[in-house]
Backbone of each chain as ProteinMPNN parsed JSONL, in Angstrom:
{"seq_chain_A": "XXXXXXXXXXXXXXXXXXXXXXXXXXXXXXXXXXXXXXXXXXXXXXXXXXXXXXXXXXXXXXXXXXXXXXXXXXXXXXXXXXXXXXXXXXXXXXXXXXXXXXXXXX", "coords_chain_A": {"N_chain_A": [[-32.054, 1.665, 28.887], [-34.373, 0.194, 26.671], [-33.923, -2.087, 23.608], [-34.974, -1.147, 20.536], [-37.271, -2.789, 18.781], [-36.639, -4.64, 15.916], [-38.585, -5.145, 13.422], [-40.476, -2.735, 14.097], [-38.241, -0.467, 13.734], [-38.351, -1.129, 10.877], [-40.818, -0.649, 10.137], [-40.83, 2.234, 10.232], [-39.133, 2.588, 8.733], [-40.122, 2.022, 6.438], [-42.622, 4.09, 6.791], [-40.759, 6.518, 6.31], [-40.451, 6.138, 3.557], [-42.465, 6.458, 2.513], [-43.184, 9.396, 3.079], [-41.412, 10.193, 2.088], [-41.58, 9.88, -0.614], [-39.688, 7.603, -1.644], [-38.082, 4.64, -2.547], [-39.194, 1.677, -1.539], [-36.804, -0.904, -0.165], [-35.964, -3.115, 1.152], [-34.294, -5.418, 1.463], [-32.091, -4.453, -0.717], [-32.401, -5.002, -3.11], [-31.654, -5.755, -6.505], [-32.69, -3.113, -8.993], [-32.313, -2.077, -11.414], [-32.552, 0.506, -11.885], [-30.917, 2.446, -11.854], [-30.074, 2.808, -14.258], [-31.852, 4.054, -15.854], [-31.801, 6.015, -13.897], [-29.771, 7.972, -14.41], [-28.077, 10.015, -16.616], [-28.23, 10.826, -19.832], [-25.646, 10.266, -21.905], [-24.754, 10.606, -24.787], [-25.397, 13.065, -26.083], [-23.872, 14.878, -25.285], [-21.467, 14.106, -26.037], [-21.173, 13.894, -28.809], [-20.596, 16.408, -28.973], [-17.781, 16.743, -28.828], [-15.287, 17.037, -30.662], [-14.426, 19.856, -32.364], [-16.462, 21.109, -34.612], [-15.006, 21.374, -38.043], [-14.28, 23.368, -40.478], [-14.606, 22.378, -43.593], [-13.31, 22.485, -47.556], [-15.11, 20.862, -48.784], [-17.193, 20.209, -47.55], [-17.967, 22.608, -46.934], [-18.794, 22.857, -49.647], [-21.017, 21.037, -50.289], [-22.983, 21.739, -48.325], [-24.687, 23.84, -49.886], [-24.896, 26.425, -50.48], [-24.982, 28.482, -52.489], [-23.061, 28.747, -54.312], [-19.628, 27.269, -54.775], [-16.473, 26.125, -53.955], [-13.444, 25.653, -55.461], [-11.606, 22.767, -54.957], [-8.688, 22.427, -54.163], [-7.088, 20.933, -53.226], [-8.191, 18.482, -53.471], [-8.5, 18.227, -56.01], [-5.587, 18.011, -56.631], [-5.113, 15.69, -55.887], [-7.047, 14.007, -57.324], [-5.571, 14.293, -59.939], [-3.237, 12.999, -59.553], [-3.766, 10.221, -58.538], [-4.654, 10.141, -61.466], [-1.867, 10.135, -62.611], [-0.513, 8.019, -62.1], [-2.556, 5.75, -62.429], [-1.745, 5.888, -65.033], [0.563, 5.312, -65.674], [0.341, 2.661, -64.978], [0.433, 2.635, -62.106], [-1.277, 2.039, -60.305], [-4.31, 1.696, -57.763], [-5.037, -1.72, -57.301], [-7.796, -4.088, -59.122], [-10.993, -4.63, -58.31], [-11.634, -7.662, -56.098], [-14.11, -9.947, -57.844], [-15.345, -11.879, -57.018], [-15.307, -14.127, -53.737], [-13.569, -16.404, -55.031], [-11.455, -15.279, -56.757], [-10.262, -13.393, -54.902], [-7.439, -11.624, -53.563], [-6.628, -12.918, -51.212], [-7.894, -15.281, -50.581], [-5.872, -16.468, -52.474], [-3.155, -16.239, -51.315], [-3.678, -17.152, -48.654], [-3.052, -20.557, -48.931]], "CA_chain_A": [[-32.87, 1.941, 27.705], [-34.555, -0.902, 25.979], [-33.779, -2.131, 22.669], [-35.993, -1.054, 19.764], [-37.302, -3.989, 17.993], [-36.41, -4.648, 14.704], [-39.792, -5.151, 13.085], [-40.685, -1.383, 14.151], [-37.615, 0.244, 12.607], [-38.645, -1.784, 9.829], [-41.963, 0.104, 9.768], [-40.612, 3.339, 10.468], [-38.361, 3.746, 7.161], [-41.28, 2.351, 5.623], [-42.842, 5.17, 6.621], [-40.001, 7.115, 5.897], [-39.87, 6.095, 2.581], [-44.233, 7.173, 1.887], [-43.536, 10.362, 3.007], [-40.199, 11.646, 1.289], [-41.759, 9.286, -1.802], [-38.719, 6.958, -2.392], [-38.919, 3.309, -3.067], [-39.157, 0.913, 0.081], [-36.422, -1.373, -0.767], [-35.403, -3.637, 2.933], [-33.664, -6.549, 0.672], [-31.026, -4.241, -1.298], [-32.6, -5.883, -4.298], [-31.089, -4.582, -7.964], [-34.156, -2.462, -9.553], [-31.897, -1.537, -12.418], [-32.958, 1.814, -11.756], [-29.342, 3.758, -11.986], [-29.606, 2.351, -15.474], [-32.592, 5.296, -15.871], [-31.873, 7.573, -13.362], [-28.068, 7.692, -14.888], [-28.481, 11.229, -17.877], [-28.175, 10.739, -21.18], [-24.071, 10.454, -22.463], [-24.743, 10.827, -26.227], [-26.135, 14.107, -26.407], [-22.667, 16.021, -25.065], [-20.293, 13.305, -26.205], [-21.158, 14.637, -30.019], [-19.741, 17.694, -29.385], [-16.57, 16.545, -28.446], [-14.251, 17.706, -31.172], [-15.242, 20.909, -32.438], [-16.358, 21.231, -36.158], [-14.064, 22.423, -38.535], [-14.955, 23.801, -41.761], [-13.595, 21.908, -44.66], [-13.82, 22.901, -48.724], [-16.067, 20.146, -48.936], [-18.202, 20.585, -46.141], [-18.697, 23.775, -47.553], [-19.474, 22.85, -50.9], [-21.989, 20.441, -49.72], [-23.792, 23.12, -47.637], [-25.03, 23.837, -50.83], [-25.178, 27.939, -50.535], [-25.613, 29.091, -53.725], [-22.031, 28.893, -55.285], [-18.637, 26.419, -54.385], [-15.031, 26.349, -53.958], [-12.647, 25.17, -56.427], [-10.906, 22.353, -53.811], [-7.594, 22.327, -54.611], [-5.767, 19.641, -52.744], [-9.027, 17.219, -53.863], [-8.076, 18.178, -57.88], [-4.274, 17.612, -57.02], [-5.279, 14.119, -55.257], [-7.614, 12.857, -58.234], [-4.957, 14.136, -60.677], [-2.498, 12.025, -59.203], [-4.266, 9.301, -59.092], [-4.473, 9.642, -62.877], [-0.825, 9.911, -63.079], [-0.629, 6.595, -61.147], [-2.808, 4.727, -63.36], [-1.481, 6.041, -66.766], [1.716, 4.37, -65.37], [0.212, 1.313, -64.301], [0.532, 1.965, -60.724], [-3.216, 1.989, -59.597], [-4.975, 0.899, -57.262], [-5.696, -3.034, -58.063], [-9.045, -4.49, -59.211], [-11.425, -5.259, -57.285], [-11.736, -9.318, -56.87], [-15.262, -9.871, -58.299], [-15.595, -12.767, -56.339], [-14.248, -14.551, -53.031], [-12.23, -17.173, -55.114], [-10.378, -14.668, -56.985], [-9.45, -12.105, -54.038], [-5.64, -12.412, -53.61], [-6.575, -13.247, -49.909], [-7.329, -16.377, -50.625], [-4.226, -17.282, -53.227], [-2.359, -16.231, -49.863], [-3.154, -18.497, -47.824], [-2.586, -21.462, -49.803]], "C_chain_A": [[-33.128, 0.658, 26.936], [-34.881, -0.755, 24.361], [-35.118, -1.311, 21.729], [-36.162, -1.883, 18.972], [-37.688, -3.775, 16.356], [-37.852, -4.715, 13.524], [-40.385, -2.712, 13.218], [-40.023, -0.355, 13.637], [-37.575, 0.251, 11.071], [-39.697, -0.863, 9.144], [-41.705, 1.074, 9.9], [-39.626, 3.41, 8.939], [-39.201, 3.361, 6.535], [-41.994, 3.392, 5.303], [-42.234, 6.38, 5.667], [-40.361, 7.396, 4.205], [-41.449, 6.421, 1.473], [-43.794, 8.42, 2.115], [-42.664, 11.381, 2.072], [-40.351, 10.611, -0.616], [-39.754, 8.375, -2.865], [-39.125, 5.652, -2.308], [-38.014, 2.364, -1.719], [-38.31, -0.561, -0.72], [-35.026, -2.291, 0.303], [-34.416, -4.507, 2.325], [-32.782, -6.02, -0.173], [-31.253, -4.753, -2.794], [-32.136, -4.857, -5.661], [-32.497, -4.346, -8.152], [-33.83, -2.052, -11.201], [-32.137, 0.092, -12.401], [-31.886, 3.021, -12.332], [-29.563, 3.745, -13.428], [-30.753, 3.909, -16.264], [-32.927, 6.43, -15.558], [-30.684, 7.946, -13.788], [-28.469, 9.172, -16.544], [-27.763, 10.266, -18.95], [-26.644, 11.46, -21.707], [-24.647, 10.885, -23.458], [-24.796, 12.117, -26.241], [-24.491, 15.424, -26.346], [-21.673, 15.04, -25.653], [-19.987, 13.961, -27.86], [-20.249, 15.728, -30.469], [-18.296, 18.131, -28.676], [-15.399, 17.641, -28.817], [-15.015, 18.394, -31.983], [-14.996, 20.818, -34.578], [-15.7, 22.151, -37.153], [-14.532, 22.376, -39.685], [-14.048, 23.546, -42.978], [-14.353, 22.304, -46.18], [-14.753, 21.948, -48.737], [-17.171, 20.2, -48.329], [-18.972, 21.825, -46.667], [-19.314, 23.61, -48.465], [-20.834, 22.097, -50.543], [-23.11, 21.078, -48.576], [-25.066, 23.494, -48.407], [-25.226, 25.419, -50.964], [-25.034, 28.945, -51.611], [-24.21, 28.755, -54.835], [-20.71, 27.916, -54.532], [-17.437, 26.892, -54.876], [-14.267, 26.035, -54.841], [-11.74, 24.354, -54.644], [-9.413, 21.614, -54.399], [-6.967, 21.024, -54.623], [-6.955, 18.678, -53.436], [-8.507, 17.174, -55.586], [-6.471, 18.012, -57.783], [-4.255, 15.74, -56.939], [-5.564, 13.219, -56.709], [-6.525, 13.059, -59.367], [-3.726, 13.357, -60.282], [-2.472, 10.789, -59.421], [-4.605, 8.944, -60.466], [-3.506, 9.065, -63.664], [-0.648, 8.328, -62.98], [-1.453, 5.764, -62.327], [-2.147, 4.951, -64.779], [-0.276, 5.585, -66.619], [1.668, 3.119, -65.136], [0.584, 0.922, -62.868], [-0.487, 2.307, -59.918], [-3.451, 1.1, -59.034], [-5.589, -0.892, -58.083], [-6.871, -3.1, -58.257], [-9.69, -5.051, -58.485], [-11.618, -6.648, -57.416], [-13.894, -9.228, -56.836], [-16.151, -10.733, -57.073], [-14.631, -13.566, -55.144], [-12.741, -15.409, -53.723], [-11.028, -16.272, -55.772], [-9.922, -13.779, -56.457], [-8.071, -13.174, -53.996], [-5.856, -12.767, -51.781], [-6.511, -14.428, -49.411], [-5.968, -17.509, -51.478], [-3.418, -17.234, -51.672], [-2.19, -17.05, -49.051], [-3.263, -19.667, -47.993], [-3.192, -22.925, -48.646]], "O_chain_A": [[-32.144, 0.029, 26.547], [-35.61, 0.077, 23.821], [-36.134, -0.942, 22.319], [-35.228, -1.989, 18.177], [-38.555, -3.115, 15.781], [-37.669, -3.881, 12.637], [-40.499, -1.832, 12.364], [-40.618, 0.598, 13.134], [-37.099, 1.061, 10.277], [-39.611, -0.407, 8.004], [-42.789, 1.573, 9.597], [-39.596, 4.421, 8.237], [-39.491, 4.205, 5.687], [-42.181, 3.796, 4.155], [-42.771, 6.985, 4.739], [-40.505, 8.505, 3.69], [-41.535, 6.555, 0.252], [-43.991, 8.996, 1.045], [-42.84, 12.498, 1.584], [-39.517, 10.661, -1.52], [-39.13, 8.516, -3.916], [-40.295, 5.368, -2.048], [-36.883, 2.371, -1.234], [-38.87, -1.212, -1.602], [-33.799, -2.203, 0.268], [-33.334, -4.245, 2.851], [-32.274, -6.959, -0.786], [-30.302, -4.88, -3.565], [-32.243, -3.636, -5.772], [-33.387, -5.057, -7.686], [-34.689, -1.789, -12.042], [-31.588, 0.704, -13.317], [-32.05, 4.057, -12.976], [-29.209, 4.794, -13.965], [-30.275, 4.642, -17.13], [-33.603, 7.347, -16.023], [-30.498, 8.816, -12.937], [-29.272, 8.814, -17.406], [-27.005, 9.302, -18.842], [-26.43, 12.661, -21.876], [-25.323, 11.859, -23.127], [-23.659, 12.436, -26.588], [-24.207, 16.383, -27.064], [-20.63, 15.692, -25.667], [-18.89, 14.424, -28.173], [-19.574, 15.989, -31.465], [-17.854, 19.185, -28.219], [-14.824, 18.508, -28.159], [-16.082, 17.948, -32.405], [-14.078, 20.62, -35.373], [-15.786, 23.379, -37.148], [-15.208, 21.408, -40.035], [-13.071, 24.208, -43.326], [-15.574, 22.444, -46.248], [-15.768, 22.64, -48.652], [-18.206, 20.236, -48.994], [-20.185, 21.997, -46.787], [-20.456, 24.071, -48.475], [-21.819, 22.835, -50.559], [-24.079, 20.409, -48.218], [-26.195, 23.511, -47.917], [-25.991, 25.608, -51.909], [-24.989, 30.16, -51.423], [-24.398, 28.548, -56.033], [-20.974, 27.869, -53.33], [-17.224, 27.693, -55.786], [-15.009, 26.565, -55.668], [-11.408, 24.973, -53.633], [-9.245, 20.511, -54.919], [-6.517, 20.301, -55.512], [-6.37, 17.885, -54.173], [-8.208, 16.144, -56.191], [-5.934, 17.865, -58.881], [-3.67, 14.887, -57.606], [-4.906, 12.288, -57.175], [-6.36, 12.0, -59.971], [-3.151, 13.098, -61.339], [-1.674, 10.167, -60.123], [-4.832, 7.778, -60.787], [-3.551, 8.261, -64.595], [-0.687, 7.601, -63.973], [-0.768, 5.131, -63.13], [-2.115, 4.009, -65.571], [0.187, 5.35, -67.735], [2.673, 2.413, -65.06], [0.882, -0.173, -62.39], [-0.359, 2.887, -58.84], [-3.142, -0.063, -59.296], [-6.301, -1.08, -59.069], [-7.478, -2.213, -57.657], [-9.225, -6.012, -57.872], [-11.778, -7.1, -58.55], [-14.654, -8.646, -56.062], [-17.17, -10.415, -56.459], [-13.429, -13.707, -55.365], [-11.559, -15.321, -53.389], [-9.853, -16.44, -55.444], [-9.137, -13.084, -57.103], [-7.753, -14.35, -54.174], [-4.771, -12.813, -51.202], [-5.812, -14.874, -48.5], [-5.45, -18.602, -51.251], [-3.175, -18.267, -51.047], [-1.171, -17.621, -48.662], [-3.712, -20.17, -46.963], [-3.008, -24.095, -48.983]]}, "seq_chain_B": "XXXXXXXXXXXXXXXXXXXXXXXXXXXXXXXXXXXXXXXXXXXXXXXXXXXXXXXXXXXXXXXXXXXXXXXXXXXXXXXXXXXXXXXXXXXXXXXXXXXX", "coords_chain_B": {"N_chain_B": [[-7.762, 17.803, -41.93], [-9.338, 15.224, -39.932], [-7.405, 12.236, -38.302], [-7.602, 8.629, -39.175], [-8.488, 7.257, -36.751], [-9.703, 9.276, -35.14], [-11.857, 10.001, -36.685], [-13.068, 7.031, -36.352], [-13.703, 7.283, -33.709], [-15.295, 8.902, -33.647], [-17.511, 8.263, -35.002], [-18.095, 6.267, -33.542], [-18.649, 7.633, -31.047], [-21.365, 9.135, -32.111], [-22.95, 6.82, -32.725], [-23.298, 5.402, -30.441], [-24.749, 7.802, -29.155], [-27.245, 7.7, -30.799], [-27.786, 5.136, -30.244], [-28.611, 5.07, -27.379], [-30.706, 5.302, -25.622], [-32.407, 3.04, -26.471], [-30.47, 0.902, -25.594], [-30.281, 1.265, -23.222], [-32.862, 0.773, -21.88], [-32.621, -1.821, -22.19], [-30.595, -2.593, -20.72], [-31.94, -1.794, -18.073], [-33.713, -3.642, -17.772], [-32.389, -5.891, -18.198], [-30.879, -5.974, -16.035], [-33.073, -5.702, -13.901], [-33.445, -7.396, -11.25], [-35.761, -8.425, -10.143], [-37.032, -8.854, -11.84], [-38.811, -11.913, -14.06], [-35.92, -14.429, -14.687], [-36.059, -15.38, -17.148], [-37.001, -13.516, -19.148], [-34.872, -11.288, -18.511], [-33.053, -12.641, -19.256], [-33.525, -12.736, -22.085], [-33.105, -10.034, -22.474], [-30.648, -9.786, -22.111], [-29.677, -11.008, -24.218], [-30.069, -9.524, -26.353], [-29.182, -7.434, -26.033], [-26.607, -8.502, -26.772], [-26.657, -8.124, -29.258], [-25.918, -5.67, -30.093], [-23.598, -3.637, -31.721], [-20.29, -2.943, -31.961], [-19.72, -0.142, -31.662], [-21.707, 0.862, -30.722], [-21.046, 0.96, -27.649], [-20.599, 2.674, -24.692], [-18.244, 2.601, -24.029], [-15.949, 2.634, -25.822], [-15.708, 5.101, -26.932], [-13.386, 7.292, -26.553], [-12.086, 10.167, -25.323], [-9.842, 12.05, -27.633], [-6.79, 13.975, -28.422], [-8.217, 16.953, -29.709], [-6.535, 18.59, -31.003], [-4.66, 17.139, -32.369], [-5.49, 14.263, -32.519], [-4.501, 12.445, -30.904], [-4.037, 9.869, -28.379], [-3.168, 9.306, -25.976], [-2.082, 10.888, -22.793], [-3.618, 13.477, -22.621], [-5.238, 15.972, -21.652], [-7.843, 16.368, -19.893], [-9.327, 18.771, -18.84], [-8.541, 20.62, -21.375], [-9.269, 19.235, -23.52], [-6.369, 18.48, -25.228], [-3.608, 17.063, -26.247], [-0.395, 16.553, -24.224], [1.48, 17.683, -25.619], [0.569, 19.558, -27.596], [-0.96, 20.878, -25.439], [1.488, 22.42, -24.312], [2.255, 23.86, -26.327], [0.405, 25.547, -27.091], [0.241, 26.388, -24.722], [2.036, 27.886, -24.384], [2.526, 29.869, -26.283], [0.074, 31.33, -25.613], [-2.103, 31.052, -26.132], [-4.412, 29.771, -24.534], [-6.732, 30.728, -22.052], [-5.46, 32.116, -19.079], [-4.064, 29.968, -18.241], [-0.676, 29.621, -17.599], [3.01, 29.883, -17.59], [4.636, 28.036, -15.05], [6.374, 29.329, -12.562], [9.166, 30.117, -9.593]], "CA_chain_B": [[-8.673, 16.071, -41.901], [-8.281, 14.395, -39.444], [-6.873, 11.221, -38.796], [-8.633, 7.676, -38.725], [-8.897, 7.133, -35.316], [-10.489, 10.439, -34.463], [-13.032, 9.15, -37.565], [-13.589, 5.907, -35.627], [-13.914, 8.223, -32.396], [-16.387, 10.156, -33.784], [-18.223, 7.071, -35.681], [-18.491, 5.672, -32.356], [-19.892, 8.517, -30.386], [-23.041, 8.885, -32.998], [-23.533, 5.272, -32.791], [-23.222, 5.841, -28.454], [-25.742, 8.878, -29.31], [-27.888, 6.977, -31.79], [-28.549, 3.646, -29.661], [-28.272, 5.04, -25.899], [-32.181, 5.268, -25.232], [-32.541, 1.595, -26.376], [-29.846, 0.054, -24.868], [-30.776, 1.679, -21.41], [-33.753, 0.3, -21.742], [-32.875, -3.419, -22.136], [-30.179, -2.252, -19.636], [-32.617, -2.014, -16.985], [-34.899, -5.388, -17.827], [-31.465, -7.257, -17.699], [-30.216, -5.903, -14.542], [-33.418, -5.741, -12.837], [-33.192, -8.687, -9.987], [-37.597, -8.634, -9.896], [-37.75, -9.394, -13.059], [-37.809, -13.515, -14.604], [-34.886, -14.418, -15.608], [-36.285, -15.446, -18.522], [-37.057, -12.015, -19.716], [-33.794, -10.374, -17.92], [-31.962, -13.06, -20.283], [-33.384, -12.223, -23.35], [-32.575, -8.582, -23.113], [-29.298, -9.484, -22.839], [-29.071, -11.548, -25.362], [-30.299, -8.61, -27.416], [-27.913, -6.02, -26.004], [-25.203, -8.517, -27.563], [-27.018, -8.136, -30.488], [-25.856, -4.216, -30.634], [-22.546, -3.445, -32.995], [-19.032, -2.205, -31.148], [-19.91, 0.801, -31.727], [-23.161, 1.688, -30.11], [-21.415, 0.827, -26.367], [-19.945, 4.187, -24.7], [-17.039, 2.563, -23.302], [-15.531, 2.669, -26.874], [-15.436, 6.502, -26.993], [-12.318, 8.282, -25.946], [-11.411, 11.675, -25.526], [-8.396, 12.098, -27.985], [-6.511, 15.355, -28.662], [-8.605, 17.427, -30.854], [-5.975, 19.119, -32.241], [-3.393, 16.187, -32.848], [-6.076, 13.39, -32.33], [-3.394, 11.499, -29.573], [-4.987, 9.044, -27.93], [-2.233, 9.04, -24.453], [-1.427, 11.856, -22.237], [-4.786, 14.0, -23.042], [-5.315, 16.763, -20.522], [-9.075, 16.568, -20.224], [-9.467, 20.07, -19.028], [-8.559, 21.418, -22.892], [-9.241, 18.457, -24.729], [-5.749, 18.988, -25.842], [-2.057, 16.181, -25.439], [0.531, 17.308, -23.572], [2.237, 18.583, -26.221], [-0.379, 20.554, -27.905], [-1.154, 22.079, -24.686], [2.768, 23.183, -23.938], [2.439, 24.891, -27.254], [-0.905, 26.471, -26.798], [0.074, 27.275, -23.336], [3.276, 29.294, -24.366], [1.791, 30.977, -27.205], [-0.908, 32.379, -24.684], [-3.671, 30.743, -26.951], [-4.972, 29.119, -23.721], [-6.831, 31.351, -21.205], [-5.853, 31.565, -17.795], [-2.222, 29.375, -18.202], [1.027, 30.22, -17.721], [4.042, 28.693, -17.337], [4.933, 28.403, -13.458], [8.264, 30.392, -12.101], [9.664, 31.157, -8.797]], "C_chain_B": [[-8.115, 15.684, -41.03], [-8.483, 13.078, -38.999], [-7.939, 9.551, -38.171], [-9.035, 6.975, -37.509], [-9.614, 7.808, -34.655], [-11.581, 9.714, -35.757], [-13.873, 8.709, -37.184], [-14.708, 5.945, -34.179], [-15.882, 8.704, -32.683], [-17.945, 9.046, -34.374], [-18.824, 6.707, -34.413], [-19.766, 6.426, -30.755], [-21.086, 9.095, -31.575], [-23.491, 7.434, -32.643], [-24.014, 5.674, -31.087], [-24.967, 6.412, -28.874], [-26.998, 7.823, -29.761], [-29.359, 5.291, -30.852], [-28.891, 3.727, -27.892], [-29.805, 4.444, -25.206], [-32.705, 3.265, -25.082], [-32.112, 0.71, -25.589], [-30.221, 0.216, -22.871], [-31.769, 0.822, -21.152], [-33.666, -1.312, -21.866], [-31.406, -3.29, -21.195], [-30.904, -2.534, -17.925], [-33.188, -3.467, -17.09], [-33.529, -5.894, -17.25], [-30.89, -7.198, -16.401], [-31.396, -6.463, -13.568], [-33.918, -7.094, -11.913], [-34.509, -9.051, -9.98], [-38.546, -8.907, -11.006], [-38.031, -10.989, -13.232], [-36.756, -13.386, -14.805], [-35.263, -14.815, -16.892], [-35.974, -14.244, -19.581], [-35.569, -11.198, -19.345], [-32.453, -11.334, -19.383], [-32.037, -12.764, -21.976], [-33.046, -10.706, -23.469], [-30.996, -8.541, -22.842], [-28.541, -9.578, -23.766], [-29.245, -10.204, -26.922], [-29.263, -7.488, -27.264], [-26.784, -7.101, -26.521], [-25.552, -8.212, -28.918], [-26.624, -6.559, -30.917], [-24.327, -4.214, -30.998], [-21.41, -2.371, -31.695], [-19.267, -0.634, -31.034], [-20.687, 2.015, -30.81], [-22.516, 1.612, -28.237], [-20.361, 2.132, -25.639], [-18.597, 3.912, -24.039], [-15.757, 2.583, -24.144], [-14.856, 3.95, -27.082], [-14.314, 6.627, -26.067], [-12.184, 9.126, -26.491], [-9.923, 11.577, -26.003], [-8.339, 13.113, -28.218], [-7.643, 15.866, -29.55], [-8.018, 18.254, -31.333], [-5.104, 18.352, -33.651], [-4.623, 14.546, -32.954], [-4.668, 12.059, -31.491], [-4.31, 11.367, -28.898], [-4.351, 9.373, -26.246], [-2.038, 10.534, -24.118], [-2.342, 13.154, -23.001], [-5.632, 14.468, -21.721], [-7.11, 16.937, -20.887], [-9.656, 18.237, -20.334], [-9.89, 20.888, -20.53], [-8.555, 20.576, -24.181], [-7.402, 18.202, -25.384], [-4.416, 17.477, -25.453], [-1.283, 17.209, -25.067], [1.277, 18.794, -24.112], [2.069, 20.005, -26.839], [-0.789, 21.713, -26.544], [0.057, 22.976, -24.231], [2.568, 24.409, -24.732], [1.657, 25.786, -27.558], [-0.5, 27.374, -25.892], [1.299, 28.048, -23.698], [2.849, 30.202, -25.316], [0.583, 32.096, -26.565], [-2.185, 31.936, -25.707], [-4.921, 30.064, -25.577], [-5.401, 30.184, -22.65], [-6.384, 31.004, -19.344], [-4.434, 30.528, -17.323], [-1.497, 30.266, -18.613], [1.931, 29.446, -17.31], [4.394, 29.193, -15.552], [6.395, 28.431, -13.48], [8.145, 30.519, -10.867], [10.823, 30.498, -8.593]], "O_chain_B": [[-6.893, 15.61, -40.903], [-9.598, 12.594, -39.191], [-8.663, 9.427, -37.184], [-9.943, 6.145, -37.471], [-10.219, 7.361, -33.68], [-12.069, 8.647, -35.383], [-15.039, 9.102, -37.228], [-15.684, 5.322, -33.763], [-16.989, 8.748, -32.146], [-19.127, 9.225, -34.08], [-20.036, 6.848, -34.246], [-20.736, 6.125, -30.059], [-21.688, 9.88, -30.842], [-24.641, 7.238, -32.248], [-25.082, 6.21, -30.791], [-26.005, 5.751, -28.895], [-27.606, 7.213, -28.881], [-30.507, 4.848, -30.839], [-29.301, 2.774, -27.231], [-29.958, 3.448, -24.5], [-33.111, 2.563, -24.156], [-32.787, -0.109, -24.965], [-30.321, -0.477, -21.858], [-31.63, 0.063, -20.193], [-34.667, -1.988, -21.627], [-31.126, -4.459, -20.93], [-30.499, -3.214, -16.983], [-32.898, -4.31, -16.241], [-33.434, -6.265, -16.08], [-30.482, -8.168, -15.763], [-31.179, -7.308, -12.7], [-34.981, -7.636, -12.218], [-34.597, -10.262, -9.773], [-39.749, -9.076, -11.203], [-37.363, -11.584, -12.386], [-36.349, -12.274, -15.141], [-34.526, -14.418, -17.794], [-35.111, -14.09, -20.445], [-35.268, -10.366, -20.201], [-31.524, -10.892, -20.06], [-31.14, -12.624, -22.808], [-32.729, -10.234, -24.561], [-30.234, -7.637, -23.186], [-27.533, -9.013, -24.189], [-28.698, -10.138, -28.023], [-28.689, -6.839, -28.138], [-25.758, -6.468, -26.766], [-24.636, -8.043, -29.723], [-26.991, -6.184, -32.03], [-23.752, -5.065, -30.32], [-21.717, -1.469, -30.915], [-18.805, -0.073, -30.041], [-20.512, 3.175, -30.435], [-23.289, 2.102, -27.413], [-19.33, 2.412, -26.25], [-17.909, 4.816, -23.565], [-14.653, 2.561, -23.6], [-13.659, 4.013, -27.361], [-14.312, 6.122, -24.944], [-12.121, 9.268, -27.712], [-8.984, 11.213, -25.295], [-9.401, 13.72, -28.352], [-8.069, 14.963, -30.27], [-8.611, 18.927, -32.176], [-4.922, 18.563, -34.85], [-4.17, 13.721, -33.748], [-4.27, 10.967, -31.895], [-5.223, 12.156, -28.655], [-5.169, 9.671, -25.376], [-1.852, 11.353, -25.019], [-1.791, 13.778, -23.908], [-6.37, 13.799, -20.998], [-7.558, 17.492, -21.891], [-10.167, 18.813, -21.295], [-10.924, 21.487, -20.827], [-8.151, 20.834, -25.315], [-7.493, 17.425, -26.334], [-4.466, 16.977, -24.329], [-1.357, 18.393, -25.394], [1.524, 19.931, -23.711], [2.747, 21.031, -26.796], [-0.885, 22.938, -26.613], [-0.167, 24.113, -23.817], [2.62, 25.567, -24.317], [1.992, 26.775, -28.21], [-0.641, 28.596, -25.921], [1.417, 29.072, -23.025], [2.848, 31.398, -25.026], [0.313, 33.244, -26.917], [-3.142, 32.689, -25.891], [-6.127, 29.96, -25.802], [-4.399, 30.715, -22.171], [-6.779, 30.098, -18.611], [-3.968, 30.461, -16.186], [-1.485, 31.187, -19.43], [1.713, 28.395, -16.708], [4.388, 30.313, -15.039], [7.262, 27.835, -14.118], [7.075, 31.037, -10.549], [11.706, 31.002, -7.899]]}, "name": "protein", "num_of_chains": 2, "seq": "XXXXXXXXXXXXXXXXXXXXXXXXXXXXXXXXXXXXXXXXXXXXXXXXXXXXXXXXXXXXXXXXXXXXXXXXXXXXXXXXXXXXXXXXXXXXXXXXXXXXXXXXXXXXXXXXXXXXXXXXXXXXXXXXXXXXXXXXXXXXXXXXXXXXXXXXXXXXXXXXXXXXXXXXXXXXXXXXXXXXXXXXXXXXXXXXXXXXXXXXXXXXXX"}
């Protein structure tokens, strides 16, 4: 049986590749292609962790009437206690030279 | 609430979501071999130009009950531990604890 010459198999997936419409591609060359035929992550990645329904969330809904959110009115009253003691959050530095970030590193 | 890593998580897949279309698209220019390089180099230089955020290799599946990053049974979303305690409570369809 004699060989089949290379040139002719050549033209035969050519063929091949008109009739079942794919892309004639003898050189292996990148096309980037995967990069478009590849679906769309984002769309399911979203709905990863499942939404949970917080007083806030709710209130912000805006549905005609809101929650009283407890733990948020124990939080900010805390934070009152805290400053009316003098142990609050610091000031913000206005400017780089007076953040304490740079006194730090000297 | 939960905790700032699931936050980050979640920050990250919107951003993913947000920029995917784009980046694909200067994805392909930079890969493709038939392009210049001229052109294949500036779209990469532009995909560095996109923010930690937007690239999907960032995203991980962490617990969503416990937000644990390690040992996160994809199946139920769930860590190990969370799923022991799911799975003995019978909150989990379909598990059981194995016996013979």
């Amino acid at each position: 049986m004699a060989a089949v010459a290379p040139s002719r198999l050549a033209a035969l997936t050519r063929m091949r590749c008109e009739i079942f419409q794919t892309s004639y591609n003898p050189t292996s060359v990148r096309t980037g292609a995967k990069y478009l035929r590849a679906r769309l992550r984002g769309p399911s990645m979203i709905n990863y962790y499942p939404e949970e329904l917080t007083v806030a969330r709710f209130n912000r809904m805006g549905g005609g009437f809101k929650i009283q959110d407890w733990d948020e009115y124990e939080r900010l009253a805390d934070v009152e206690e805290k400053k009316r003691r003098g142990k609050g959050a610091p000031k913000k530095a206005k400017s780089a030279a007076e953040s304490r970030r740079m006194s730090r590193k000297r | 609430m939960p905790n700032a890593r699931v936050l980050r998580d979640i920050k990250a897949r919107h951003g993913v979501n947000a920029n995917e279309i784009l980046r694909r698209a200067y994805l392909y220019v930079a890969r493709n071999q038939t392009l210049p390089a001229q052109v294949r180099f500036q779209a990469q230089l532009q995909l560095n130009t996109f923010g930690r955020y937007t690239r999907p290799s960032t995203v991980k599946n962490r617990c969503t009950e416990t937000g644990r990053g390690r040992g996160v049974i994809s199946e139920f979303g769930l860590c190990r531990f969370q799923f022991r305690q799911k799975a003995l409570a019978n909150e989990l369809p379909g598990v059981k604890k194995a016996s013979w």
